[in-house]
C-alpha positions in Angstrom: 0.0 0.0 0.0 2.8 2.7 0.4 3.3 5.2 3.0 1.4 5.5 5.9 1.7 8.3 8.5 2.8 7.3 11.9 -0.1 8.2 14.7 1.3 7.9 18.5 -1.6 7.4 20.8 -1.6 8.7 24.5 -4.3 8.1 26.7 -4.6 6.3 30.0 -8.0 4.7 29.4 -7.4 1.3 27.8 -11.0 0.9 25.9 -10.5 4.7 24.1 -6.6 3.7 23.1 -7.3 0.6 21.7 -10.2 2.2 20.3 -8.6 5.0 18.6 -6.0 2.3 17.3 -8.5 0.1 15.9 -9.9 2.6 14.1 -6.8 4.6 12.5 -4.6 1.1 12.0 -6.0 0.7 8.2 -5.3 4.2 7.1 -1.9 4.9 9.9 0.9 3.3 11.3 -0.1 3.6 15.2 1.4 3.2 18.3 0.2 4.5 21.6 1.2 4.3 25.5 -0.8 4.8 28.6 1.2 7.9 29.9 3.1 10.6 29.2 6.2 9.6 30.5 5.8 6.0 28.4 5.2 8.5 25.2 7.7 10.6 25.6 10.4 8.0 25.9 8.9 6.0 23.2 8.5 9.1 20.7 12.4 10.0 21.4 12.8 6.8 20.1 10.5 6.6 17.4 9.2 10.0 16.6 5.4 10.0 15.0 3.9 12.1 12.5 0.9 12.8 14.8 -0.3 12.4 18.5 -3.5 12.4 19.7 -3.0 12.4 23.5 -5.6 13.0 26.4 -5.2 16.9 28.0 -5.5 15.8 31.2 -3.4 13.0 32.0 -2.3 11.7 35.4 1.2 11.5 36.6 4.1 14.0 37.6 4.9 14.9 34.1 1.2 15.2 32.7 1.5 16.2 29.5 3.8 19.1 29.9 7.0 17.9 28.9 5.8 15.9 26.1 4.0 19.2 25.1 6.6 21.3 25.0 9.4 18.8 23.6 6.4 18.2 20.3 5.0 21.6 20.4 1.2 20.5 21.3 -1.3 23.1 22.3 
């Protein structure tokens, strides 16, 4: 099929992650985690084309870092 843009997917609810992935996996190339600090670590890895990740996400780092490091508003 050719390219496929990478979607990274980070939300702590399981049923709207697998969801999401489900849903995008014919069109994208998705991965998700289940925090922030999973996702940031895997995106310095493996950078994505596009995140979708939950505003309000639990944890010490929630979202802020990952923000600024990928420019999210």
């Amino acid at each position: 099929m050719g390219f496929k843009p990478k979607v990274f997917i980070i939300d702590d609810y399981d049923f709207l992650r697998q969801g999401l992935e489900l849903s995008l996996s014919e069109s994208y190339q998705v991965a998700s985690a289940a925090s922030s600090e999973e996702g940031l670590e895997r995106l310095q890895a493996d950078p994505a084309d596009v995140i979708l990740m939950d505003y309000n996400l639990p944890g010490e780092l929630r979202g802020e870092r990952l923000r600024h490091r990928h420019a999210i508003v």
